[in-house]
DSSP file (Angstrom, degrees, kcal/mol; ACC not computed):
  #  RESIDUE AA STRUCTURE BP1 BP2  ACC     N-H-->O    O-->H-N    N-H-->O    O-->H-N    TCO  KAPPA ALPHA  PHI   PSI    X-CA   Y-CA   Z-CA
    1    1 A X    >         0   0    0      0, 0.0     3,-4.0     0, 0.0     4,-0.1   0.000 360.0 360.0 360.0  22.2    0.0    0.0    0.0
    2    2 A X  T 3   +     0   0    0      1,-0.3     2,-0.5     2,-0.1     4,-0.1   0.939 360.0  43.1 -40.1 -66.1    3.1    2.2   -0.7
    3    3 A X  T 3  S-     0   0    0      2,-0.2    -1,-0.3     1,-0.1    45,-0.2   0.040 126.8 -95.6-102.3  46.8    1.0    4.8   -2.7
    4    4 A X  S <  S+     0   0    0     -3,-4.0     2,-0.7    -2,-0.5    52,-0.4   0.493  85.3 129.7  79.8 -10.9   -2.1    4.8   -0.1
    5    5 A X        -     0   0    0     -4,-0.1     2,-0.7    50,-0.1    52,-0.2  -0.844  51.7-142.6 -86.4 114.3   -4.1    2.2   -2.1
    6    6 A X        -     0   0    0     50,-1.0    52,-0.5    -2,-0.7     2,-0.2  -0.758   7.5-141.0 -71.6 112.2   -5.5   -0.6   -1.0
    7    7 A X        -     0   0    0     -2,-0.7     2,-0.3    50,-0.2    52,-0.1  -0.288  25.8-169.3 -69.4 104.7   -5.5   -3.9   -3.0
    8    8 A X  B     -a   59   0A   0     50,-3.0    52,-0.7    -2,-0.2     2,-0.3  -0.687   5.2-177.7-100.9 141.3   -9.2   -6.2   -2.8
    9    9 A X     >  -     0   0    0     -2,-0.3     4,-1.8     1,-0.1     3,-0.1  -0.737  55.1 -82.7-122.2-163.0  -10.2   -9.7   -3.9
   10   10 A X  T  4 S+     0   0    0     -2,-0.3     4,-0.5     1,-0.2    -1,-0.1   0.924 126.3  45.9 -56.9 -56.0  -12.9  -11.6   -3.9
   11   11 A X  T  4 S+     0   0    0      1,-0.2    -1,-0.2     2,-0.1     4,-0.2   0.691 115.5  37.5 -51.6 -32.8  -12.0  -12.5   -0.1
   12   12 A X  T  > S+     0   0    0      3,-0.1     4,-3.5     2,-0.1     5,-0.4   0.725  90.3  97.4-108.5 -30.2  -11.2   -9.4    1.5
   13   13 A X  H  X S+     0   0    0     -4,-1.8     4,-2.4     1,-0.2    -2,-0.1   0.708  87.4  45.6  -6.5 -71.4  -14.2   -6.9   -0.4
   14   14 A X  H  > S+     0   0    0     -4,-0.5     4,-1.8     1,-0.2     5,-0.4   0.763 116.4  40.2 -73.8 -42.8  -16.8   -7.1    2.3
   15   15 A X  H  > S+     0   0    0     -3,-0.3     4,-3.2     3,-0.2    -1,-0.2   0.939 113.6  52.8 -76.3 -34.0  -14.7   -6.5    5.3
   16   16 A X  H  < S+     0   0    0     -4,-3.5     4,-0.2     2,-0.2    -2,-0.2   0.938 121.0  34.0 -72.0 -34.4  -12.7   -4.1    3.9
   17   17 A X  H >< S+     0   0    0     -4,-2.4     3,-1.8    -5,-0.4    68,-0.4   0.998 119.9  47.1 -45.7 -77.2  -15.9   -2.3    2.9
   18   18 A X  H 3< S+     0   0    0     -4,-1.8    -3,-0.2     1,-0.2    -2,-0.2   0.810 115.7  48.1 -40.6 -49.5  -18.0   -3.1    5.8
   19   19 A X  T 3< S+     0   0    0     -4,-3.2    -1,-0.2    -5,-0.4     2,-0.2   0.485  81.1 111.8 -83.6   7.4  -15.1   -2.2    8.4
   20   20 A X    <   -     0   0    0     -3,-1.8    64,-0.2    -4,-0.2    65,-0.2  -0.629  55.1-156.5 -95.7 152.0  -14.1    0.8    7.2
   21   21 A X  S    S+     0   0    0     -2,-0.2     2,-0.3     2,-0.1    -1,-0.1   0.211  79.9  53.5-110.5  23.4  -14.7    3.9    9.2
   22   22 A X  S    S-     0   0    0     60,-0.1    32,-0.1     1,-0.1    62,-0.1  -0.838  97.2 -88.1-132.1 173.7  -14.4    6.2    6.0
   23   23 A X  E     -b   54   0A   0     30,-0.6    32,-2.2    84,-0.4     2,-0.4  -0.219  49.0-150.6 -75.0 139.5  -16.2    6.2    2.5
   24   24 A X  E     -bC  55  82A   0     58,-1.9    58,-1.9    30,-0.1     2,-0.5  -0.933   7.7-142.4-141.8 148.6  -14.3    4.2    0.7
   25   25 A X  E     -bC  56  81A   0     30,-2.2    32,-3.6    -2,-0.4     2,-0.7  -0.765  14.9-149.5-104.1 135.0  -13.7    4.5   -3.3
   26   26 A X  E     -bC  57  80A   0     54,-2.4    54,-1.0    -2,-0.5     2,-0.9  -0.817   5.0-160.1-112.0  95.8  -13.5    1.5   -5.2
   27   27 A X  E     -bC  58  79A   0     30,-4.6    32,-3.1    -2,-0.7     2,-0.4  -0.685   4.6-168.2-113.0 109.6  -11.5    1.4   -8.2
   28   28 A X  E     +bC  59  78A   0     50,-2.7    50,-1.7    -2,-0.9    49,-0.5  -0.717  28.9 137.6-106.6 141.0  -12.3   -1.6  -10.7
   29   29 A X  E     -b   60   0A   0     30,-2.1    32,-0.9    -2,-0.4    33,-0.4  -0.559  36.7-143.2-152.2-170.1   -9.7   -2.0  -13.6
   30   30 A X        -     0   0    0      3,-0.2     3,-0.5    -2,-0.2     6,-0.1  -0.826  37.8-104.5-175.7 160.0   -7.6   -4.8  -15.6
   31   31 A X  S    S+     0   0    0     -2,-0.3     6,-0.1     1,-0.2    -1,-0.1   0.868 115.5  51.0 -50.4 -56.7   -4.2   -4.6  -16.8
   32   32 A X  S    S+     0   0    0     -3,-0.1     2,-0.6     4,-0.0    -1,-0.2   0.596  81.4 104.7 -82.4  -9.2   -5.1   -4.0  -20.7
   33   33 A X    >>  -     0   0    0     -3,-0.5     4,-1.4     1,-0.2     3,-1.2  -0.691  52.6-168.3 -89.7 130.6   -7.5   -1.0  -20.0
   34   34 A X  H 3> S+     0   0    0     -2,-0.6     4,-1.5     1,-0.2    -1,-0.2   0.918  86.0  52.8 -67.3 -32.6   -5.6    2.4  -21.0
   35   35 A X  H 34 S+     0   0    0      2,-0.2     4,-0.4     1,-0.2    -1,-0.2   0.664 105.9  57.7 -70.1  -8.5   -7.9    4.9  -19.4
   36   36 A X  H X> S+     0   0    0     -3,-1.2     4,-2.9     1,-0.2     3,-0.8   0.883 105.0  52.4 -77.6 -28.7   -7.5    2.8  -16.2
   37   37 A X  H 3X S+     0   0    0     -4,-1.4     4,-0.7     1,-0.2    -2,-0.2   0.858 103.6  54.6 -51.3 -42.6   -3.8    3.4  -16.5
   38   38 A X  H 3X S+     0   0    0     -4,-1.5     4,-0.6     1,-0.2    -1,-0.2   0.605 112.6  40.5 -92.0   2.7   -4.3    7.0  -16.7
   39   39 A X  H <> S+     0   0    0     -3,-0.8     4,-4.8    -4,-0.4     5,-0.3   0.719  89.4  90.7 -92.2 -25.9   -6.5    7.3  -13.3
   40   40 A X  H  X S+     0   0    0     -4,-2.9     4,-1.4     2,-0.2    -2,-0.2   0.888  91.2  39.8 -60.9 -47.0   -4.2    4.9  -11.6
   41   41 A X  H >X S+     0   0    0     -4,-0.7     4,-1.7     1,-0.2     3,-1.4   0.998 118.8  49.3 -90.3 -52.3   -1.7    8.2  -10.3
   42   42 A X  H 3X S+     0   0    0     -4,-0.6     4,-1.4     1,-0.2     5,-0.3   0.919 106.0  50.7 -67.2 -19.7   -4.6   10.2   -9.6
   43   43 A X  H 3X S+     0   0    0     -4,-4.8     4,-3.1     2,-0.1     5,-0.2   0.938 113.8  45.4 -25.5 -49.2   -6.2    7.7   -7.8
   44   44 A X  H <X S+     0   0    0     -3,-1.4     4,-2.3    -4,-1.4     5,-0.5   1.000 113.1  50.9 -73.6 -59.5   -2.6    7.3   -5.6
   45   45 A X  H  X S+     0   0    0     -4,-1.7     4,-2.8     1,-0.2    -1,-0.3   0.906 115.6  42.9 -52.0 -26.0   -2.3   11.5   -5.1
   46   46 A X  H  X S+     0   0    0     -4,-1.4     4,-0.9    -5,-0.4    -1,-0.2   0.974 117.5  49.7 -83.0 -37.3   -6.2   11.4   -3.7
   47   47 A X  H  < S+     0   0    0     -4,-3.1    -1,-0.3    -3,-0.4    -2,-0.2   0.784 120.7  35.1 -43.9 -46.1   -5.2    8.0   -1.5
   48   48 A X  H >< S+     0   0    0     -4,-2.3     3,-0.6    -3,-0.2    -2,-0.2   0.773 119.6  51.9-118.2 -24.3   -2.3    9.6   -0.2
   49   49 A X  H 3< S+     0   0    0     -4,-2.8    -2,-0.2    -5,-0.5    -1,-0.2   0.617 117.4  34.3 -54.4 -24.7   -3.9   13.1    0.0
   50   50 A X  T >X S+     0   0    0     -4,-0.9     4,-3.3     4,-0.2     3,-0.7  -0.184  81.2 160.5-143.7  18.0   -6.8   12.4    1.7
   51   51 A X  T <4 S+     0   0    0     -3,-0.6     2,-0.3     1,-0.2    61,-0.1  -0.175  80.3  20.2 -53.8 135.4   -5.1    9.4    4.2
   52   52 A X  T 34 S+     0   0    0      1,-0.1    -1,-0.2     2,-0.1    59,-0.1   0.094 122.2  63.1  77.8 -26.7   -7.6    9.2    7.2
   53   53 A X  T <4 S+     0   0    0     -3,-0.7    56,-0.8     1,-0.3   -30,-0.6   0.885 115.4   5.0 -90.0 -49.2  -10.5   10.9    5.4
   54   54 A X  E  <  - b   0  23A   0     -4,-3.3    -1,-0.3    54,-0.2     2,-0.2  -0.978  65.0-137.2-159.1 175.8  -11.1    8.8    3.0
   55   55 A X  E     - b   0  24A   0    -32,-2.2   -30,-2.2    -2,-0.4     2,-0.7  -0.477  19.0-161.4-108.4 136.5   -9.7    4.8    1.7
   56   56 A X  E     - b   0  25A   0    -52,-0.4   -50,-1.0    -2,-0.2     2,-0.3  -0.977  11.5-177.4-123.3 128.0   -9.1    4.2   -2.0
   57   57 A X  E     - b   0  26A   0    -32,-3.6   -30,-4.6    -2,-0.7     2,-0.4  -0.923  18.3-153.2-137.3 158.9   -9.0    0.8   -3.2
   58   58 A X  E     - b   0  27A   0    -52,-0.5   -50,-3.0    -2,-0.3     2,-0.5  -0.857  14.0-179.7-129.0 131.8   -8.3   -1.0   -6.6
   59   59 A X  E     -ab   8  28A   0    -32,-3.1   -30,-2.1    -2,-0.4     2,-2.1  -0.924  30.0-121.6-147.2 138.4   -9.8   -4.5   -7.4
   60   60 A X  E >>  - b   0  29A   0    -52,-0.7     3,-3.0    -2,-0.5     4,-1.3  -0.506   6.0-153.5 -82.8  88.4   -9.1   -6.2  -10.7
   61   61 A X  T 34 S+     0   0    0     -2,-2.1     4,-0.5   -32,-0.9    -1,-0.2   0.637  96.7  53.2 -52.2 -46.6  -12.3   -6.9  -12.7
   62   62 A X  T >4 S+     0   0    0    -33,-0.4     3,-0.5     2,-0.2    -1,-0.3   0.938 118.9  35.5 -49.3 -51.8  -10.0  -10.3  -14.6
   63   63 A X  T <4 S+     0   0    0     -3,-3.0     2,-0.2     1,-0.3    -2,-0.2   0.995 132.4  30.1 -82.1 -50.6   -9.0  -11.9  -11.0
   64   64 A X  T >X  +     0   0    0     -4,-1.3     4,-1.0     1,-0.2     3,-0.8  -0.204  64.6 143.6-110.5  44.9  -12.2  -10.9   -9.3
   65   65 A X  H <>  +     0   0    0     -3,-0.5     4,-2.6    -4,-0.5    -1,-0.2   0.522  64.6  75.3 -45.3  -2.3  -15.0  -10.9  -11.7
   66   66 A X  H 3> S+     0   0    0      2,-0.2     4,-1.5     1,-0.2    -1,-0.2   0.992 102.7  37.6 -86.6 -60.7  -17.4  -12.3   -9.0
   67   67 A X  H <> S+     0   0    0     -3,-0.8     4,-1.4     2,-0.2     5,-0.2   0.927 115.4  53.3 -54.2 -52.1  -17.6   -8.9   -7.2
   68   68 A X  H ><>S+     0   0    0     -4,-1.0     3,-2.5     1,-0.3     5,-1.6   0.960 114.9  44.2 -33.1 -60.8  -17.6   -6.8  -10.6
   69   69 A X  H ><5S+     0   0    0     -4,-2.6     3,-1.4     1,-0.3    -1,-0.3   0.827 104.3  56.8 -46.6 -34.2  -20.5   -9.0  -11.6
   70   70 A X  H 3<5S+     0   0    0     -4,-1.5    -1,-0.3     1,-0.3    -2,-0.2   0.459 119.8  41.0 -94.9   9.6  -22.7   -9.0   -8.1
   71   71 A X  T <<5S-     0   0    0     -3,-2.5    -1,-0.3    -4,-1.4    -2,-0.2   0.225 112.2-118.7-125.5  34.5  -22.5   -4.8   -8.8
   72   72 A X  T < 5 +     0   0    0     -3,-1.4     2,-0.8    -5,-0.2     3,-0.2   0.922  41.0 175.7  51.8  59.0  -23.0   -4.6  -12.6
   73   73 A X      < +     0   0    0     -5,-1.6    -1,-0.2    -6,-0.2     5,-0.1  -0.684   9.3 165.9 -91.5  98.4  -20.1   -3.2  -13.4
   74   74 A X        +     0   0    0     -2,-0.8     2,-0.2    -3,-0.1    -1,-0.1   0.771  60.1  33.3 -42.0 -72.9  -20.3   -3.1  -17.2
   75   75 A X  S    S-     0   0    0     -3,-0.2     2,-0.3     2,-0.1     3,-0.2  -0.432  77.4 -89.3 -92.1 150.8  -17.3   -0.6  -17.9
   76   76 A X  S    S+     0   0    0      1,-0.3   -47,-0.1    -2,-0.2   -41,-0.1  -0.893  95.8  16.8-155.0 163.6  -14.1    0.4  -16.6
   77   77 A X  S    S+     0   0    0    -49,-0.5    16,-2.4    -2,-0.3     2,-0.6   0.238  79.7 158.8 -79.5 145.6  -12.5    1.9  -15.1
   78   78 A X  E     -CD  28  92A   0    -50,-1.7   -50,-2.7    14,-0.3     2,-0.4  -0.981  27.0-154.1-130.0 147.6  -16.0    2.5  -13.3
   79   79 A X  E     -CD  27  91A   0     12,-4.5    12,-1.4    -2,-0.6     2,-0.4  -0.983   8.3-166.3-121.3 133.5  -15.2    3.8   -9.2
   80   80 A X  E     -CD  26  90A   0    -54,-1.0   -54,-2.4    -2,-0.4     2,-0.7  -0.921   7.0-151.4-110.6 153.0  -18.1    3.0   -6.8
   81   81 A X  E     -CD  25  89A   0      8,-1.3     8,-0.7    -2,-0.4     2,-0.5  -0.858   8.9-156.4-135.7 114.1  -17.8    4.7   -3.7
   82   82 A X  E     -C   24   0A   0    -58,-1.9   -58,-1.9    -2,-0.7     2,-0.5  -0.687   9.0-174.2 -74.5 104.4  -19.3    3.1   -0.2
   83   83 A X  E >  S+ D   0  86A   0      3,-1.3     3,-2.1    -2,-0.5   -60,-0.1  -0.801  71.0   1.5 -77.2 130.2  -20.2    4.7    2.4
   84   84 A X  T 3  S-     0   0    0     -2,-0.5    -1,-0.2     1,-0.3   -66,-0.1   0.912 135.5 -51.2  80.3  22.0  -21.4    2.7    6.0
   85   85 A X  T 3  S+     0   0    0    -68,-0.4     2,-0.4    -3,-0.4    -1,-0.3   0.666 123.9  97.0  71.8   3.2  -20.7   -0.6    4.2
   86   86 A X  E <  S-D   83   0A   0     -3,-2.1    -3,-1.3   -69,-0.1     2,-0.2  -0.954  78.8 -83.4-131.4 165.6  -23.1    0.5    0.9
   87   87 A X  E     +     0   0A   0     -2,-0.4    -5,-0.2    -5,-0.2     3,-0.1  -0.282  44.3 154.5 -31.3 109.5  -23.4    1.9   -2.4
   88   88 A X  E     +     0   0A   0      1,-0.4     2,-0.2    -7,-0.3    -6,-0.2   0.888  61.9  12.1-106.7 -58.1  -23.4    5.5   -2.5
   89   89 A X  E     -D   81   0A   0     -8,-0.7    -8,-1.3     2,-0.0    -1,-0.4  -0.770  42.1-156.6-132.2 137.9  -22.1    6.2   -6.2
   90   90 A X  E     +D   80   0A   0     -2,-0.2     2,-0.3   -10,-0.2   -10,-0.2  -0.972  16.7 175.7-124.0 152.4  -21.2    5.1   -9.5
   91   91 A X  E     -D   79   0A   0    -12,-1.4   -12,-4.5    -2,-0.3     2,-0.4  -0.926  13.7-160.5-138.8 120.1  -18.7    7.0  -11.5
   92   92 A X  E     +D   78   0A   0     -2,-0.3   -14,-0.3   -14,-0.2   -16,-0.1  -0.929  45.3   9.1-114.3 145.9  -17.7    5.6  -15.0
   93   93 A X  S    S-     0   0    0    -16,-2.4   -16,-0.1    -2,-0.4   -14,-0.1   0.256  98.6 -48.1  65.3 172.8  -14.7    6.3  -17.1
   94   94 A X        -     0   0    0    -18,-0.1     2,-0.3   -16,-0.0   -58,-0.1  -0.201  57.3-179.5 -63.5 156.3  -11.6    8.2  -16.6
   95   95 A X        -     0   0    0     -4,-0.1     2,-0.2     3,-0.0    -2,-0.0  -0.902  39.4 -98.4-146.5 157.8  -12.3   12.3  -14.9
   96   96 A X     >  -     0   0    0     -2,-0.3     4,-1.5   -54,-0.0   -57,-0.0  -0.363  41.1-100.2 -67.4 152.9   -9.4   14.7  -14.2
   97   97 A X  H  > S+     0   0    0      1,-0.3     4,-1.4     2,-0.2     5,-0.1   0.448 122.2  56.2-106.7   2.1   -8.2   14.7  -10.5
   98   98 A X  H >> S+     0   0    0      2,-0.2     4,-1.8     3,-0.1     3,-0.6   0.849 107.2  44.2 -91.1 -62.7  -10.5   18.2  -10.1
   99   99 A X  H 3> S+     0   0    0      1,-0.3     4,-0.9     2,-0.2    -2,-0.2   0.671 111.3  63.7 -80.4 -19.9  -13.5   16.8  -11.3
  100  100 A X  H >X S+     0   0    0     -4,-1.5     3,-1.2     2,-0.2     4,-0.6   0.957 106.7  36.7   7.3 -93.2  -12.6   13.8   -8.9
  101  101 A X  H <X S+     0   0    0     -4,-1.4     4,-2.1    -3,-0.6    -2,-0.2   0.656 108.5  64.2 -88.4  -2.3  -12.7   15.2   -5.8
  102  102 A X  H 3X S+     0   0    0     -4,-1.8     4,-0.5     1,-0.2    -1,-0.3   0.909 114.1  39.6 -59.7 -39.6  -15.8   17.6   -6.8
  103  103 A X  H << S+     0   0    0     -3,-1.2    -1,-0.2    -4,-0.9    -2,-0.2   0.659 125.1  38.6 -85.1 -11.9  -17.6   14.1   -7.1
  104  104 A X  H >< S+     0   0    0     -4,-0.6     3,-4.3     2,-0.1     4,-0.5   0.771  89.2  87.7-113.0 -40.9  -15.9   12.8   -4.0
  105  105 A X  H >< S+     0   0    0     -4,-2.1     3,-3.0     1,-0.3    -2,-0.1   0.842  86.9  61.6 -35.2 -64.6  -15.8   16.2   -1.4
  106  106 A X  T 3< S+     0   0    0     -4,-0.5    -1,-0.3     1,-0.3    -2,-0.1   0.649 105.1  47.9 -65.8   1.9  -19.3   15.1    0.0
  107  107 A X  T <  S+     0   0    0     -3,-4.3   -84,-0.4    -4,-0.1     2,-0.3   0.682  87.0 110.2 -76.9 -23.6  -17.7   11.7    1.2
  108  108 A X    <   -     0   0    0     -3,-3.0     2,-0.3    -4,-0.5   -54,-0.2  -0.394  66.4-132.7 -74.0 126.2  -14.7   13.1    2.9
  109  109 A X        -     0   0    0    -56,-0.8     3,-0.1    -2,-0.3    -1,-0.1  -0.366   8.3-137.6 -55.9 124.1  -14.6   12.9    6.3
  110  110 A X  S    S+     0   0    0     -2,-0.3     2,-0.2     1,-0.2    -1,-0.1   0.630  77.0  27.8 -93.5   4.7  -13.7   15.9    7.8
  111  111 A X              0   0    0    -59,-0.1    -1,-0.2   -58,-0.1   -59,-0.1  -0.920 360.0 360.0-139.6 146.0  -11.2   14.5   10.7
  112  112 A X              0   0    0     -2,-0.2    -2,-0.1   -61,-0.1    -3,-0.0   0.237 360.0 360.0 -49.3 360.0   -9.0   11.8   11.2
């Protein structure tokens, strides 16, 4: 978790959701998509910007299709973001790290 992301499977999803005590944003990807590639470092600055407020996580749509599936994710990169153990958000394709945290500000927690 060097650049503030945290890495889900199939195994770890639901706790990592369920137990976290921030929103957390969910970033579903594969190797071969380029637009995932190009979120992947703003993902890490918002992860590492925003440590304690809120949790950024990556899960790989190839290894763990089971999760993708059981929330219709279609597309990628598509980011869901959970609050309280649920759905809150869908966001689909790549956005610019402003228009990011415009979609993200009403998740952040506002202390650590």
């Amino acid at each position: 978790m060097a650049d503030g992301i945290v890495t889900l499977t199939s195994s770890t999803f639901d706790e990592t959701i369920g137990g976290s005590t921030t929103a957390v944003v969910v970033d579903f990807w594969a190797d071969w998509c380029g637009p995932c590639k190009q979120i992947a470092p703003i993902l890490s600055e918002i992860a590492v910007e925003n440590a304690g407020r809120l949790t950024v996580a990556k899960l790989n749509v190839d290894e763990h299709g089971d999760i993708a599936q059981r929330y219709g994710v279609m597309s990628i990169p598509t980011l869901l973001v959970f609050q309280d153990g649920e759905m809150k958000k869908r966001l689909v394709g790549a956005k610019p790290k402003g228009a990011l945290m415009q979609e993200l500000g009403e998740f952040l927690t506002s202390s650590q």
